[in-house]
C-alpha positions as CSV (number, residue, x, y, z in Angstrom):
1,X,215.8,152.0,-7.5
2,X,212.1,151.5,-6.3
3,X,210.6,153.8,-4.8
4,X,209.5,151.9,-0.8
5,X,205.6,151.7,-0.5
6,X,203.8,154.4,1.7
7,X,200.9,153.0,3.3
8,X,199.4,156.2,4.2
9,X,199.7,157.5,0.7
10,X,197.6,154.6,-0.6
11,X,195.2,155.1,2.1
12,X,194.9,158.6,0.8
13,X,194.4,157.2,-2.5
14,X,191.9,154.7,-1.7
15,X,193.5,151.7,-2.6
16,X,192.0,148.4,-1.5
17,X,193.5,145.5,-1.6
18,X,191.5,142.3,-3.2
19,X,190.3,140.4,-0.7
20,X,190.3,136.2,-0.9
21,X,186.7,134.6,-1.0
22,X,185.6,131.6,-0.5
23,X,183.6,130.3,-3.9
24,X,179.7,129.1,-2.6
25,X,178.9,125.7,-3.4
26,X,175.8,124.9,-3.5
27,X,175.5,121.9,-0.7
28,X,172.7,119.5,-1.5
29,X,171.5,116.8,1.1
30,X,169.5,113.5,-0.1
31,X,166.3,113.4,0.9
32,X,166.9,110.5,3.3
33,X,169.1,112.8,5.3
34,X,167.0,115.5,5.4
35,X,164.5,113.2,7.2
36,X,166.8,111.6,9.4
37,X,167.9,115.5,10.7
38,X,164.0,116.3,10.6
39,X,163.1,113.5,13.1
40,X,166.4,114.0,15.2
41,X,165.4,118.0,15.9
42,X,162.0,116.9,16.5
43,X,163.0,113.9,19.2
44,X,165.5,116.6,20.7
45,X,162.3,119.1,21.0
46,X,160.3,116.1,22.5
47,X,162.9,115.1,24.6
48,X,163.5,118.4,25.9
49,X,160.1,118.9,26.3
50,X,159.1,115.4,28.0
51,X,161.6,115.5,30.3
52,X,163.0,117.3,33.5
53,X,166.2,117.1,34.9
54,X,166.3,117.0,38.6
55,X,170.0,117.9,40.0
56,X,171.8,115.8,42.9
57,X,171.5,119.0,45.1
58,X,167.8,119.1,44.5
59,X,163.9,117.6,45.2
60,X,161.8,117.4,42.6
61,X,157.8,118.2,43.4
62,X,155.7,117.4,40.8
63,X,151.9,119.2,39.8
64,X,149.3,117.6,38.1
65,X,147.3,120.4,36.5
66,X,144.4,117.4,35.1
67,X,143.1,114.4,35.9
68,X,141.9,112.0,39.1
69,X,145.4,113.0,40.8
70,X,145.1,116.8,40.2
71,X,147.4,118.7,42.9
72,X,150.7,118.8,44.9
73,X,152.1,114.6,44.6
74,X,152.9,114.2,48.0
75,X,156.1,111.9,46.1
76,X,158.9,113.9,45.8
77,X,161.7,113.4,43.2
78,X,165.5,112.6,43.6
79,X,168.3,113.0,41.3
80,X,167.9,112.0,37.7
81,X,165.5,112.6,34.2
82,X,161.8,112.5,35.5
83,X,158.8,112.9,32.9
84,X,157.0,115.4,32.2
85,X,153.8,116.5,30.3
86,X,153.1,119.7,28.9
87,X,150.0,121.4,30.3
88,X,149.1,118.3,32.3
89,X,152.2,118.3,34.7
90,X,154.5,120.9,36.4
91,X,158.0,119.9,37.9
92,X,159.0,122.5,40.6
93,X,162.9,122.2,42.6
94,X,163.7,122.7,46.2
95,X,167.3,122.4,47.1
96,X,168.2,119.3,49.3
97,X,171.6,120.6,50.9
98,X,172.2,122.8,53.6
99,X,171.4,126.4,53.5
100,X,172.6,129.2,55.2
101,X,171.0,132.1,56.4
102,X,173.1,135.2,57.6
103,X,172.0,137.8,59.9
104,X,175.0,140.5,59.3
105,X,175.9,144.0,58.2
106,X,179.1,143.1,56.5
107,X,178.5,142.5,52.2
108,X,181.6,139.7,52.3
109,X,180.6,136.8,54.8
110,X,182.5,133.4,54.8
111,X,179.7,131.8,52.4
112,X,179.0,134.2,49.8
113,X,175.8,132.6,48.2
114,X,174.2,132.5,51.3
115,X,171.3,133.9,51.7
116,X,172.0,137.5,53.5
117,X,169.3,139.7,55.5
118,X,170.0,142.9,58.3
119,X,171.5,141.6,61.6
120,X,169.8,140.7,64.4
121,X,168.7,143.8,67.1
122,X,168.5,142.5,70.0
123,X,167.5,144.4,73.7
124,X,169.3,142.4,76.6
125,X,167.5,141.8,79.8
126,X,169.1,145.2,81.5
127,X,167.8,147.7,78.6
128,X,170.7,147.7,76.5
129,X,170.8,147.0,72.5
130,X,172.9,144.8,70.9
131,X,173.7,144.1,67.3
132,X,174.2,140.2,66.8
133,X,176.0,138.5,63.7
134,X,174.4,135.3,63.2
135,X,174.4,132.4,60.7
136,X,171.5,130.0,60.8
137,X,171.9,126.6,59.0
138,X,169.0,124.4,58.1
139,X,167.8,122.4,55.5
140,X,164.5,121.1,53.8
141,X,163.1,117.8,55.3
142,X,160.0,117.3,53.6
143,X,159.6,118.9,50.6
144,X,156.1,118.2,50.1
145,X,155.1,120.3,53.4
146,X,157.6,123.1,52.3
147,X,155.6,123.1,49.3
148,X,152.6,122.9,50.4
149,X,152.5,124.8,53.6
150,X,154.9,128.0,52.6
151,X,155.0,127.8,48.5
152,X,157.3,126.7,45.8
153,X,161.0,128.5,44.5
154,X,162.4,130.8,47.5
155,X,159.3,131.1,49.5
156,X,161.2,129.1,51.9
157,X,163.4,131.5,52.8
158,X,161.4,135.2,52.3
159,X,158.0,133.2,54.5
160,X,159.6,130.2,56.5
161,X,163.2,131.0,58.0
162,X,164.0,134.5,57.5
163,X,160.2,135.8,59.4
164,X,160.9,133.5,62.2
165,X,164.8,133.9,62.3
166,X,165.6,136.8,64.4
167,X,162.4,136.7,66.5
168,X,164.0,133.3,68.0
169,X,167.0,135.4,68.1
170,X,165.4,137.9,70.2
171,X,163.4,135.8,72.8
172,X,166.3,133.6,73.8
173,X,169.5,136.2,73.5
174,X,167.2,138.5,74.8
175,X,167.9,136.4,78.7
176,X,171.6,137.7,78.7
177,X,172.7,140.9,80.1
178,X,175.3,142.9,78.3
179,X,178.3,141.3,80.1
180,X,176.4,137.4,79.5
181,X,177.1,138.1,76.0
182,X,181.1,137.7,76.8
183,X,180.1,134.0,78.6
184,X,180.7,131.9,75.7
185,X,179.2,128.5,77.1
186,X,176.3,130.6,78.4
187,X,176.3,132.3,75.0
188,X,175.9,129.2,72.9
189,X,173.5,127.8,75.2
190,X,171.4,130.7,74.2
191,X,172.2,130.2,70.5
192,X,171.0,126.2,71.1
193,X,167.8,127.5,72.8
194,X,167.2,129.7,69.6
195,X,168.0,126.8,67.4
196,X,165.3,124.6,69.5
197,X,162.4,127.5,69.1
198,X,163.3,128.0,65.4
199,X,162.5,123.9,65.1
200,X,159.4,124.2,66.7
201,X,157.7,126.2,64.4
202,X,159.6,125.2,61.2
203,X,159.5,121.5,61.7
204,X,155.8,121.5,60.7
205,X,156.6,123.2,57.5
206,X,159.5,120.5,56.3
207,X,162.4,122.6,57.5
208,X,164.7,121.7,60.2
209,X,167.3,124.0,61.9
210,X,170.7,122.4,62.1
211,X,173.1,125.0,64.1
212,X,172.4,128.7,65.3
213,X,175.8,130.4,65.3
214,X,176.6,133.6,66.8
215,X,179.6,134.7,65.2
216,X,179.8,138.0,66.6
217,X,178.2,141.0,68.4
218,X,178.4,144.5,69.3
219,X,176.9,147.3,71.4
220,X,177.0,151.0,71.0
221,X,180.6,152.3,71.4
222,X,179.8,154.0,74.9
223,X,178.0,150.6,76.5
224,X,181.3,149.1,74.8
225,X,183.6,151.1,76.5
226,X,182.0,151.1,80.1
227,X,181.9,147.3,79.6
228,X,185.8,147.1,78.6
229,X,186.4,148.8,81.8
230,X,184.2,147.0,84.2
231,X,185.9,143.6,82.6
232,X,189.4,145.2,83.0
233,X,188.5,145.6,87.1
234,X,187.0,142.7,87.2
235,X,189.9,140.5,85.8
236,X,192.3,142.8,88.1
237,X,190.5,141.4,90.8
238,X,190.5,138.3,89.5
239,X,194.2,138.8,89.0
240,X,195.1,139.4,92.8
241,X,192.8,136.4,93.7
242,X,195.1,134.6,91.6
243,X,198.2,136.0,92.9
244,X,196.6,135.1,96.4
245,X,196.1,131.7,95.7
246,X,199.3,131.4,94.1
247,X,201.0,132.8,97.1
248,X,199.3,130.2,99.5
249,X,199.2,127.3,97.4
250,X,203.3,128.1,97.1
251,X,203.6,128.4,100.5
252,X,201.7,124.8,101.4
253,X,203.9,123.2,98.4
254,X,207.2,124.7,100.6
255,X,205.7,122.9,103.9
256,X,205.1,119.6,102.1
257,X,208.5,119.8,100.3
258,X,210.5,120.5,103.5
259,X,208.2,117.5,105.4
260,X,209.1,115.6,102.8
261,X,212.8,116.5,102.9
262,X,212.7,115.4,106.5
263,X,211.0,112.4,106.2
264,X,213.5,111.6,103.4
265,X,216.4,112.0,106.0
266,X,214.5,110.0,108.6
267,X,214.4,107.3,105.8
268,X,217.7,107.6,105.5
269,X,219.2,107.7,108.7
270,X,217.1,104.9,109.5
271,X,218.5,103.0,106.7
272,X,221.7,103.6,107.2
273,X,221.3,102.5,110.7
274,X,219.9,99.2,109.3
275,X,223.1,99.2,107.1
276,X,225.0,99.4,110.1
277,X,223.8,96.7,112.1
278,X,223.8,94.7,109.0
279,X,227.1,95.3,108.6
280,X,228.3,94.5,112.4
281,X,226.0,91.4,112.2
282,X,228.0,90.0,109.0
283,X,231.5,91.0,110.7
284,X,230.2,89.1,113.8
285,X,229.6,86.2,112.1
286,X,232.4,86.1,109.9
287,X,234.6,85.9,112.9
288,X,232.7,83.6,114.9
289,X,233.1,81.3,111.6
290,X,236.9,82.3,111.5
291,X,237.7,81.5,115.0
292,X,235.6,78.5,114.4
293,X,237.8,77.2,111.5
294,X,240.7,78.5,113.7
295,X,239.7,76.0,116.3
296,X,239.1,73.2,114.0
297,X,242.7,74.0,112.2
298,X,244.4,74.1,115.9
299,X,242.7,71.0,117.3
300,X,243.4,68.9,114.3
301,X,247.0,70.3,114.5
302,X,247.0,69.2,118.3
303,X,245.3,65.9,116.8
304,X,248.3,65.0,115.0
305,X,250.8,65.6,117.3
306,X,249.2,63.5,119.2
307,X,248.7,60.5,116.8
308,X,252.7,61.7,115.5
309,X,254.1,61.1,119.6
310,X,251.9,57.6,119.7
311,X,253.2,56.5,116.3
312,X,256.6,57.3,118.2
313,X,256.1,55.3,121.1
314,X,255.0,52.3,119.5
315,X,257.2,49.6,117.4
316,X,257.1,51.8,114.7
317,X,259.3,54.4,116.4
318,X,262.5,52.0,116.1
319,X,261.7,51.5,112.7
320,X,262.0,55.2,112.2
321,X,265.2,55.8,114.3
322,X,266.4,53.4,112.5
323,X,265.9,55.3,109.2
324,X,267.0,58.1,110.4
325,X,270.3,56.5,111.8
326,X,270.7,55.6,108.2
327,X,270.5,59.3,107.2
328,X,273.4,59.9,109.9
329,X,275.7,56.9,108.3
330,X,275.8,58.5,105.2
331,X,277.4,61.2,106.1
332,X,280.0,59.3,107.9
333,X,283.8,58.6,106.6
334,X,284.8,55.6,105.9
335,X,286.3,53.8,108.7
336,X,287.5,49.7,110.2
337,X,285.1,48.4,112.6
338,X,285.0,44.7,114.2
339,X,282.3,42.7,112.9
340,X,282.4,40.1,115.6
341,X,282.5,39.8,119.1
342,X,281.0,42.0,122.1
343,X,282.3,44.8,120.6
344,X,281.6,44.7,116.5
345,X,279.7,47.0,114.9
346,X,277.6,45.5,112.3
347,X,275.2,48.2,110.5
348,X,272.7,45.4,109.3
349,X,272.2,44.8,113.5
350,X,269.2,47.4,114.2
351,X,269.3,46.1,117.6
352,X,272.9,46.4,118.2
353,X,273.3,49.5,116.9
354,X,270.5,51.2,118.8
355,X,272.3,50.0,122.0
356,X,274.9,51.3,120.9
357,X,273.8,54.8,120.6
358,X,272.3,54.2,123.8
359,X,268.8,54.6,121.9
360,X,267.6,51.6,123.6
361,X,268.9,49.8,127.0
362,X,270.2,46.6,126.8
363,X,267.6,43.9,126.3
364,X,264.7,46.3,126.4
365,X,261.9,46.0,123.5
């Protein structure tokens, strides 16, 4: 049986393993290649050399070291490859976007590559100090007068905004009093005022302030405390005032509900009143049309008793008793009766037989 391998025997023993090597070739290029890499490097090298790549985010000012236009071009460069001399021009960058300046104590900030310097001290107008958290944003107008006027890379910042930033700060917060700070529209009407000075003096240098922003502030723990407790009285006043108006204005909405309640039952006494009378005015007339119709009904009954007792009177009548007389015969038993003579009885006689009921006297018509 073989004996397993123990690798820290062999180490012991110095035994290395062969290692695998690639076998050099010798690589030979034509000449024409070699020429064609030789005049690729050198159009790389002259590229990179000729040419300056100005970012979106940027201005490009360009500085002619020699010639008839020698100086600062007063053109400035967007976006895009721009050329470039060696020793006879200079291409410098400004950023174009907006940059933020923040006044704070506090390392983390909402935009970390802002540019950062020590918040703003500020004495109010009753002797107090105040430390003020503040973000300035602004941007480059004119490159050419930033250029020209305060210098080229970051000179922007360390000799334009930040030497002018919390002076502004100072002359316009420096109105409020250590309660103002807690006014917010007073507060950013302050900040605006800071924002307008800052303009002044930074507009002649291709700079223009967009927003002053006073994010936050604080006073000494003491001033901080008295100040909680002035605000806490205060809004307990404030409070009761409240409350007082509250009460009152309660109390005026309980009068104009319960006028309103009685003008609601006016309304609807009134109302039903007007129901009433309706009511009694449609009952009226509906009986002064029934007895109307009642009258109308009777005297046209009346009306044709009295055409019925004319009908009867006239010749007509003894047509009708004779009818009738007929209804009576039929209900009669057959019986022997003389035709002839004074005394017969001959149905078919109207005449005769009307006499003889003693309907009609003898030989009236």
């Amino acid at each position: 049986m073989d004996k397993p391998f123990d690798f820290g025997e062999a180490l012991k023993k110095k035994v290395v393993r062969p290692q695998f090597r690639m076998p050099k070739m010798p690589i030979k290029l034509s000449r024409g290649i070699q020429i064609l890499i030789a005049v690729a490097a050198l159009l790389v090298v002259a590229f990179n050399s000729l040419f300056v790549y100005v970012e979106p985010g940027q201005y490009g000012i360009k500085v002619v070291r020699i010639g008839m236009n020698r100086g600062v071009q007063a053109e400035f460069y967007t976006a895009g490859l721009h050329l470039v001399i060696p020793g006879l021009h200079q291409m410098h960058r400004l950023p174009r976007n907006i940059q933020v300046l923040e006044l704070t104590d506090y390392p983390i900030t909402a935009a970390d590559n802002a540019r950062k310097d020590k918040v703003a001290h500020i004495q109010t107008s009753d002797g107090f100090f105040v430390d003020v958290d503040a973000s300035i944003l602004y941007r480059i107008e004119n490159p050419y007068l930033t250029f020209t006027k305060i210098g080229p890379g970051t000179l922007f910042e360390d000799n334009g905004i930040i030497p002018k930033a919390e002076p502004a700060l100072k002359e316009t917060l420096g109105k409020l009093t250590t309660e103002d700070f807690y006014n917010s529209p007073l507060r950013v009407k302050k900040a605006q005022e800071a924002c307008d000075r800052l303009n002044q003096e930074l507009n002649s240098k291709g700079i223009r302030v967009e927003h002053v922003l006073v994010r936050y502030f604080k006073y000494s723990h003491e001033i901080q405390k008295n100040i909680e407790e002035k605000k806490l009285k205060d809004q307990l006043v404030f409070t009761n005032q409240a409350a007082a108006r509250a009460a009152k204005e309660e109390a005026e909405l309980k009068k104009i509900v319960q006028e309103g309640r009685v003008t609601a039952d006016v309304e609807l006494e009134q109302g039903q009143a007007y129901v009433t009378r309706k009511t009694a005015e449609k009952d009226l007339y509906v009986r002064a049309k029934k007895a109307e119709a009642d009258l109308l009904v009777k005297l046209a009954e009346a009306e044709k008793v009295r055409l019925k007792n004319e009908a009867l009177k006239g010749v007509g009548s003894e047509r009708m008793v004779g009818l009738k007389m007929a209804d009576v015969y039929k209900g009669m038993d057959l019986i022997v009766l003389p035709s002839d003579g004074p005394a017969g009885v001959n149905p078919l006689d109207l005449d005769n037989a009307l006499k003889l009921f003693d309907v009609r006297k003898g030989g009236a018509r």
